[in-house]
C-alpha positions as CSV (number, residue, x, y, z in Angstrom):
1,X,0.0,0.0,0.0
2,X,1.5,3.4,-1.1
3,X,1.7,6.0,1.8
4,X,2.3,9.2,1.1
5,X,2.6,11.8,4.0
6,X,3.0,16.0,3.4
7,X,4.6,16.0,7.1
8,X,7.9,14.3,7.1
9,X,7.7,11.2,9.9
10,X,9.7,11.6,13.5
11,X,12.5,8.5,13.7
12,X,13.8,9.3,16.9
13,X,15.2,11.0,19.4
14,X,18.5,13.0,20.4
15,X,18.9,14.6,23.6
16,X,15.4,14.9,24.1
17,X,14.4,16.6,21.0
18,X,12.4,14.9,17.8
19,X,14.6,13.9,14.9
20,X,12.8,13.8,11.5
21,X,13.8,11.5,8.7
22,X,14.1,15.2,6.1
23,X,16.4,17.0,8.9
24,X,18.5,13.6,9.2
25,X,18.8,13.7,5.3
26,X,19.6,17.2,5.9
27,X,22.1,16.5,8.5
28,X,24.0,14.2,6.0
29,X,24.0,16.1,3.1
30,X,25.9,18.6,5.1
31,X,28.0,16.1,6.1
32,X,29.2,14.9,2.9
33,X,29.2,18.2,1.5
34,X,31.4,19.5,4.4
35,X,33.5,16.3,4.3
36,X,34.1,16.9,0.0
37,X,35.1,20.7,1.0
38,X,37.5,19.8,3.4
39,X,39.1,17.1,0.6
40,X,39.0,19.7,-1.8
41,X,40.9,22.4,0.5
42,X,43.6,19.6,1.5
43,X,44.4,18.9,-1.9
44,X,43.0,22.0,-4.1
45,X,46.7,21.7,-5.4
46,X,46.8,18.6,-6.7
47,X,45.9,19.2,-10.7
48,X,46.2,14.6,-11.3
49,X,43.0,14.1,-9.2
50,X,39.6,14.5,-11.9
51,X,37.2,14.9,-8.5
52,X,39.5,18.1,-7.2
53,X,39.5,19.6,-10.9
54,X,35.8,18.7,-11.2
55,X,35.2,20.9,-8.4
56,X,37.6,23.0,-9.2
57,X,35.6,24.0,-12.8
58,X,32.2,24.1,-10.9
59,X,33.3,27.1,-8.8
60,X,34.9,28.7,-12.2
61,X,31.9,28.1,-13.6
62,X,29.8,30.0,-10.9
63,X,32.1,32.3,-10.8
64,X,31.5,33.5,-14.0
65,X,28.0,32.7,-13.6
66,X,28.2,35.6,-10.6
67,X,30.0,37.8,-13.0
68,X,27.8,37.7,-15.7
69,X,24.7,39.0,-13.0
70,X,27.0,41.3,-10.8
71,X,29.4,42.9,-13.5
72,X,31.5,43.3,-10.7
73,X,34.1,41.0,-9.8
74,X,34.3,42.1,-5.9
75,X,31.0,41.7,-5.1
76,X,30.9,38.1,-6.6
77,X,33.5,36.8,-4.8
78,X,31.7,38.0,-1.7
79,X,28.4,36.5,-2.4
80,X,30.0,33.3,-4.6
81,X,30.2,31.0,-1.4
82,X,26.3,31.7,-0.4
83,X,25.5,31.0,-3.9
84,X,27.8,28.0,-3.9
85,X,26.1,26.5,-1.1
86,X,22.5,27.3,-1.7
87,X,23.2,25.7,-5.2
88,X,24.9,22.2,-3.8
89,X,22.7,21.9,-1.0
90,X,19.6,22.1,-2.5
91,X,20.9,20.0,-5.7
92,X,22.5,17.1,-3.2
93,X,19.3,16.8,-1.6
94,X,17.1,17.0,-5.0
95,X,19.2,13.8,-6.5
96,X,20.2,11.9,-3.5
97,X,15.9,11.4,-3.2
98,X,16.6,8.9,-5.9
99,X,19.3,7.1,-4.8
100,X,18.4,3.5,-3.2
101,X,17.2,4.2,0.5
102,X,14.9,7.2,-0.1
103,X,11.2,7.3,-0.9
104,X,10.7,4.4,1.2
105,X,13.1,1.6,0.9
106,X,14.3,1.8,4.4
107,X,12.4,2.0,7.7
108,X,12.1,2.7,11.3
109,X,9.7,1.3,13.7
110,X,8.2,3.8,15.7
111,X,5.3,4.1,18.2
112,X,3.2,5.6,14.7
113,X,4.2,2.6,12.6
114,X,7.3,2.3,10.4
115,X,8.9,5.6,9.4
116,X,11.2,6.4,5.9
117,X,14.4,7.0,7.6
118,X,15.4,9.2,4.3
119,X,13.3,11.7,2.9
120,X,14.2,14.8,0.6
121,X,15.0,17.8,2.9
122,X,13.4,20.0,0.0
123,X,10.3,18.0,0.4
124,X,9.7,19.4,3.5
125,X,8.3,22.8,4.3
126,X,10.4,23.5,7.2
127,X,13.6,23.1,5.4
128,X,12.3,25.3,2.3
129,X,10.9,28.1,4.7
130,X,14.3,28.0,6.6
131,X,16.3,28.5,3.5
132,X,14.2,31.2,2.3
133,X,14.6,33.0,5.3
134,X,18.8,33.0,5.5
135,X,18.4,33.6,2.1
136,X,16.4,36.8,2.3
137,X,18.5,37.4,5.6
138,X,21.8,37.8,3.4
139,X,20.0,39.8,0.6
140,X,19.3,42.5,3.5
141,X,22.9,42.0,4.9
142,X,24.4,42.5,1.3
143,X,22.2,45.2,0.6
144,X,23.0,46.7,4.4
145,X,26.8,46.0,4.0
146,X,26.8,48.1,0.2
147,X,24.7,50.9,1.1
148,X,25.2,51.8,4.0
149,X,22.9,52.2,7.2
150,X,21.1,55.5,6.0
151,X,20.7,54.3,2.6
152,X,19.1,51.0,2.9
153,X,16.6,52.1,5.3
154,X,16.2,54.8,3.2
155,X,14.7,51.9,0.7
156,X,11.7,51.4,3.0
157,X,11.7,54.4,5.3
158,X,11.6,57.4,2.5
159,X,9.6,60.6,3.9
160,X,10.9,62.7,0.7
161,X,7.3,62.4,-0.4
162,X,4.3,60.7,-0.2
163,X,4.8,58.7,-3.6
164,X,8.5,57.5,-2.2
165,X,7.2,56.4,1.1
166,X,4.0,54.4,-0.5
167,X,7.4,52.6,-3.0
168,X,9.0,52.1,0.3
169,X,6.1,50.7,1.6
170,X,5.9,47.8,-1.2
171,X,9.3,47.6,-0.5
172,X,9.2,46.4,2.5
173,X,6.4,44.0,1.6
174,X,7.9,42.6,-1.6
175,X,11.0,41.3,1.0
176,X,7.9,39.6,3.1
177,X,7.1,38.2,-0.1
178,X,10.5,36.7,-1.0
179,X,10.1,34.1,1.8
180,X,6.6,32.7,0.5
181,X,8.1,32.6,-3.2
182,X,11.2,31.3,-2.4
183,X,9.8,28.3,0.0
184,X,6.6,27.7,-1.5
185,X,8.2,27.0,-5.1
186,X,11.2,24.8,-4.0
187,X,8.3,22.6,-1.8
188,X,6.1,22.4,-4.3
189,X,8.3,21.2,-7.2
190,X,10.0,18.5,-5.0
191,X,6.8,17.3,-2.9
192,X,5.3,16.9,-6.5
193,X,8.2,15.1,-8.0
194,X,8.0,12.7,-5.0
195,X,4.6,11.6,-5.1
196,X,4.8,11.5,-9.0
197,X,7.8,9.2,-8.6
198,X,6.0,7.0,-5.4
199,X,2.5,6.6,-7.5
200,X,4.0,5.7,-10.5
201,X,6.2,3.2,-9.0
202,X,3.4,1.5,-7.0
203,X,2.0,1.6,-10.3
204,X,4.3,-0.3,-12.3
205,X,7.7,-0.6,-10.3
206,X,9.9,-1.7,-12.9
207,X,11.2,0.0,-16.4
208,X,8.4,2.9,-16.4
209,X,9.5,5.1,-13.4
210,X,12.9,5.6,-15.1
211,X,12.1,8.4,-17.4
212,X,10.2,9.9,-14.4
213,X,13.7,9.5,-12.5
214,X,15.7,11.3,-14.7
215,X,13.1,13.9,-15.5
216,X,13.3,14.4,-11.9
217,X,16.7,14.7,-11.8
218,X,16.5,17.3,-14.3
219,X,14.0,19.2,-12.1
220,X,16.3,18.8,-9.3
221,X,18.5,20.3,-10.8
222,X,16.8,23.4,-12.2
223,X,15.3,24.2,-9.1
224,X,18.6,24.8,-7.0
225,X,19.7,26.7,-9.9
226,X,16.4,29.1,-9.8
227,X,16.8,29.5,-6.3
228,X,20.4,30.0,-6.2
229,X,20.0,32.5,-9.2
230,X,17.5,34.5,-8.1
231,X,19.0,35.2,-4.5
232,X,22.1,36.5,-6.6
233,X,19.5,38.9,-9.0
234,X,18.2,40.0,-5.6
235,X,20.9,40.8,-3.9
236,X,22.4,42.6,-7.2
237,X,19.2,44.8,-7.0
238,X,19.0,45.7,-3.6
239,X,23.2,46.4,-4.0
240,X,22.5,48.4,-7.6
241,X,22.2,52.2,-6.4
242,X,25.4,51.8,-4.7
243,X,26.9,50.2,-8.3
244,X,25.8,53.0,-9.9
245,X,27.2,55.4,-8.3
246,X,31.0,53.8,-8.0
247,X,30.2,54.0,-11.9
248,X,29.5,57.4,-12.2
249,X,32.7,58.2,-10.0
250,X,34.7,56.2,-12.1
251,X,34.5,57.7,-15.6
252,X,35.0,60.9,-13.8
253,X,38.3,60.1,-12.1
254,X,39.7,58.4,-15.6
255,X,38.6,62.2,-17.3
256,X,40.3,64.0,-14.5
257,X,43.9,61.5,-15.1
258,X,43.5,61.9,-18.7
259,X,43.0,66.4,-17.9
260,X,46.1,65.4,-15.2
261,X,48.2,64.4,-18.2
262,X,47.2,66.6,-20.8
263,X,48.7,69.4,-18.7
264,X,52.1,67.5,-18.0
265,X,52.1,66.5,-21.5
């Protein structure tokens, strides 16, 4: 009989508090994540090893990925390990649902009944809402860090007229807004992805659901990349007045070198 739960199932205990079987998938996705970034800083000079130069490309890759949405080269490699890790988390978790032991290969007996012990963190609304809120949370420290105190409150507090403070209203609102979008999209496309793949499997569990599974994989993949690329046009936004004006000061200090050296000249 298929079972299929929205609320991810409690397997246990530690130290008193509830474990569920999406924040024990979380917990080793960070692990292995944290355990390949250790690998890679040990031996990030070692150019024989095709896992260390795999990884090595990736964060090129973003890099220029970053630089393509920031068109500026300091403020990508500031924000390049949030994006980095928004981007393999959320991936990690997407595809290791596929792997053997998720979606209900494994289980532990409980006082409820028998519980998945692995289930996609993503599939979960707690893990989705919590990422939406760091991310939002470094958008406003970005944004806080580039503008300045007076400036970014300035975005939502602006008493220079009644039209500027009714846009700083909506502001303020839109940010709100970020957290639904952001969690509400990543949940939805996973949750459906996993009860697609559970029904059709109960269905007919042999050479059908592989299409689905790679389809999925696909999906996984395209939904860590929408989330990781939209906290990077968002925090390039809420950084863009201060962009502009570096830009404007630039041009002016090459015309003043080039007036410099006209006179010497």
């Amino acid at each position: 009989m298929i079972n299929i739960r929205l609320q991810p199932g409690y397997i246990g205990h530690i130290f008193g508090v509830a474990i569920t079987n999406t924040f024990f998938t979380s917990l080793l996705v960070t692990f292995c994540l944290g355990a390949l970034g250790i690998v890679f800083y040990l031996n990030r000079e070692n150019h024989k090893s095709i896992v260390i130069d795999g990884i090595r490309i990736l964060i090129y890759e973003l890099l220029k990925l970053t630089d393509s949405v920031t068109e500026d080269r300091v403020l990508s490699k500031n924000v390049l390990p949030l994006i980095t890790t928004f981007f393999l988390f959320i991936v990690s978790s997407n595809v290791l649902a596929l792997v053997p032991g998720f979606l209900g290969s494994f289980f532990v007996s409980t006082e409820v009944g028998n519980v998945p012990l692995l289930r996609s963190p993503n599939s979960d609304l707690t893990t989705t809402v919590a990422l939406a809120l760091f991310s939002v949370f470094s958008i406003q420290l970005f944004s806080l860090r580039t503008l300045g105190i007076a400036a970014y409150f300035k975005r939502f507090f602006n008493f220079t007229g009644p039209i500027q403070f009714i846009l700083g209203f909506f502001e303020m609102i839109s940010e709100g807004v970020k957290i639904l979008s952001f969690s509400f999209r990543l949940f939805g496309n996973i949750f459906a992805g996993e009860v697609l793949l559970l029904v059709i499997a109960f269905l007919v569990p042999f050479v059908i659901p592989l299409p689905f599974m790679i389809l999925e994989v696909f999906v996984g993949v395209i939904q860590a990349f929408i989330f990781a690329i939209l906290t990077l046009t968002f925090i390039k936004t809420s950084t863009m007045q201060h962009l502009t004006a570096r830009s404007k000061v630039q041009p002016a200090a090459t015309s003043s070198s080039r007036a410099r050296g006209a006179i010497i000249d």
